[in-house]
C-alpha positions, 0 to 999 in steps of 0.5 A: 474456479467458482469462489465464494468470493465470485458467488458474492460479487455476482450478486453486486456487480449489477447493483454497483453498475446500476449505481454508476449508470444512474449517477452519470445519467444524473449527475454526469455533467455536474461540476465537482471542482475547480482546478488551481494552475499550481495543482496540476503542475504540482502532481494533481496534488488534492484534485478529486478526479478518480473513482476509488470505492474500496477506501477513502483517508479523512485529513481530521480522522485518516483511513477508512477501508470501504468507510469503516475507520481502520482503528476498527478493523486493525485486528482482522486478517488481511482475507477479511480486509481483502473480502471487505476491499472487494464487497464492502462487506466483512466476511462471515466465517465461511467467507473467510475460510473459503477466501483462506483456503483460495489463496493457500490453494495458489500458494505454490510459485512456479519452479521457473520462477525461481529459476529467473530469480536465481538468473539475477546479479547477486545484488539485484534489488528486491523490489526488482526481484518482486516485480519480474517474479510477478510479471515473469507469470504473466503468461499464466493469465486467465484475463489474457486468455479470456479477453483473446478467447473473445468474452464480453467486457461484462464478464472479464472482471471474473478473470481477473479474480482469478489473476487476483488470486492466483497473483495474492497466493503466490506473492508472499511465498515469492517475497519470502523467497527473495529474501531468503535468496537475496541476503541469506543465500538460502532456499526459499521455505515451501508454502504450508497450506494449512495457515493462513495468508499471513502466518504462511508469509512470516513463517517463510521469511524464517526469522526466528519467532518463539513467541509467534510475535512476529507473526502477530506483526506481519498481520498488523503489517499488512492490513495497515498498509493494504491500502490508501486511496486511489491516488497514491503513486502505486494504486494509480499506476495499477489502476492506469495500466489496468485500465488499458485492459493489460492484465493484472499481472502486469499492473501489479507488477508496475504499481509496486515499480511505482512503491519502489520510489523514494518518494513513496514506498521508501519513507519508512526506511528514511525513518529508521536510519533517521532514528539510528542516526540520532541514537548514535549521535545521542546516545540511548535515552537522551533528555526531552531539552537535548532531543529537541534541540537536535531536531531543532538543529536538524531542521533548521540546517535544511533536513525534514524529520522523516515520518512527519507530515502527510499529503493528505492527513492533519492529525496523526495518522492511526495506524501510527497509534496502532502500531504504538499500541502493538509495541505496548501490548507486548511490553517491547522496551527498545530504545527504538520504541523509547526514541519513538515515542519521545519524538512524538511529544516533541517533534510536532510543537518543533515543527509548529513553531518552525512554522513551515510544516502542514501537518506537524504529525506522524505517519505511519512510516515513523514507526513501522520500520523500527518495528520491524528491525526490532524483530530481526529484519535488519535488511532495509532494502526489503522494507519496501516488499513487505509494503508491496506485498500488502499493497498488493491488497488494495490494488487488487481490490481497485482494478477488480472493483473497476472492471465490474464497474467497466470504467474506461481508459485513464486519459487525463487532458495535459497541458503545456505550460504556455496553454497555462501561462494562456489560461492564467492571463485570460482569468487576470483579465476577465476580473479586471 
């Protein structure tokens, strides 16, 4: 099914490859790094060693969605983000509604489907549920079916768009109806085909919504966390296993079983049980003197506060402010949002005279989960599936810039710890 989306890419594929074919020729055997002993111990922690076109996060300013600063989009929809994750470009009117109507188009989740779902332990997690949804599809893939049909490597990305769409269509009908099946013991809603991606999702999460503001934050929710670079655990994991050529529906599926850890796709319910935490241990409206004593306290036995610091960033992440933002437009007096914003003034000069903290500043995850136990999601076990379901984006997006680009195998040289303990003697020596 021809797309505008894949009427636009056809025209970029031979100028990024160009691009590429002319930089390696160039400039393929010029350093960009040296490497630390206790970097690649440490998870390869700031080494520049992957390709990531569609977004890049600058430590002093945070993210930027294909360079443009995501203060400057945070209104668009998640189409226009996906159409700019994929082009570089900002779609036009008709671009968007052709995207849209795609996507609406691949809303509809196979009955068995539902049917594996339903086959599930009553407490089965829904981030276990998102992921065998996902890849219990598998077997519908036009990648698959192109690679085994013989197409050359130069067309395969077309393809996998189509598992792209196919997989984005569907994914928020699929997580609404893991809620509605995991916590409410309700049929999941069918998709309505006349909305858009994001207004479909929130409306078949059946959380009531009068005022259509919940709608307006599942939007904001999605676009600010579709995507974060290349090396976070979720979109490496894509990328690694698409780059393998296994197809999208398996590499989708394990980069959100990578989201699912603790240590990634989990922080922003850390967050919110951090703050319900201290609203019960304080009460409502604490004073600035005892909230800082309590963090100071919380600190200082061993515990983080949650939401605080980044790997990457060194001021306060924006898509925390435009969270914030949202909860002024629409004038949410909670005392959520009240705890929010009195740690932001006293949280990070706590950690500055700690002393111990790189980043003293919040990320998005200290406000994110609040935002969305504010409007009636009260499951936090879900948190993580809206964050996939954003994620997917950006995902998406990276393993379909790279097979346009055609970029091989993942396949990073290990070492054992007695080659570093080799290379480290070597080094000593040669300085002295």
């Amino acid at each position: 099914m021809s797309t505008l989306l894949r009427q636009r890419l056809e025209t970029l594929a031979p100028q990024w490859q160009q691009q590429l074919h002319t930089l390696l020729s160039q400039h393929g055997n010029t350093p960009i790094a040296d490497i630390r002993i206790e970097q690649v111990i440490g998870g390869m922690r700031g080494v520049p060693a992957l390709l990531c076109e569609t977004s890049l996060v600058i430590p002093t300013e945070g993210l930027r969605i294909r360079n443009i600063p995501i203060t400057e989009i945070a209104d668009r929809t998640p189409e226009a983000i996906f159409w700019l994750l994929c082009t570089g470009e900002l779609p036009t009117a008709e671009e968007h509604d052709s995207l849209r109507q795609a996507l609406a188009e691949r809303a509809t989740v196979p009955e068995y489907v539902w049917n594996v779902l339903h086959a599930l332990p009553r407490d089965a997690h829904p981030m276990a549920m998102l992921s065998l949804g996902l890849l219990a599809m598998e077997q519908e893939s036009a990648f698959r079916r192109a690679f085994e049909e013989g197409a050359s490597r130069g067309e395969l990305w077309k393809a996998l768009l189509e598992d792209c769409l196919t997989l984005l269509g569907r994914i928020t009908t699929l997580a609404a109806g893991i809620y509605r099946i995991r916590f409410s013991n309700a049929d999941p809603i069918l998709p309505d085909l006349g909305l858009d991606w994001a207004s479909n999702f929130a409306r078949m999460l059946g959380l009531p919504d009068p005022t259509g503001q919940f709608r307006d934050l599942v939007r904001l929710y999605l676009v600010l966390h579709s995507d974060h670079e290349g090396g976070n655990v979720s979109a490496l994991t894509g990328y690694t296993v698409a780059s393998a050529l296994s197809d999208p529906f398996y590499a989708l599926s394990a980069g959100l079983n990578g989201l699912a850890g603790p240590l990634h796709g989990l922080a922003n319910q850390e967050c919110l049980r951090f703050l319900l935490q201290t609203l019960e241990a304080l009460g409502p409206q604490p004073s600035d003197d005892v909230l800082e004593q309590y963090v100071w306290n919380w600190i200082t036995s061993g515990h983080v506060i949650p939401g605080y610091g980044h790997a990457v960033l060194r001021v306060t992440d924006p898509r925390f402010t435009i969270f914030r933002q949202f909860a002024e437009r629409y004038h949410l007096q909670h005392e959520l949002i009240a705890l929010v914003n009195q740690l932001f003034q006293i949280v990070p000069r706590v950690l500055q005279r700690h002393g111990k903290a790189k980043n003293p500043w919040p990320n998005v995850d200290a406000i994110s989960g609040s935002l969305l136990y504010i409007y009636g999601m009260r499951e936090f076990e879900f948190y993580t599936v809206m964050f996939g379901v954003s994620r997917a984006l950006g995902i998406c997006a990276q393993i379909l810039v790279h097979r346009i680009l055609g970029t091989p195998i993942m396949r990073p040289k290990s070492l054992t710890l007695q080659e570093l303990e080799q290379m480290a003697r070597s080094t000593v020596a040669s300085h002295t």
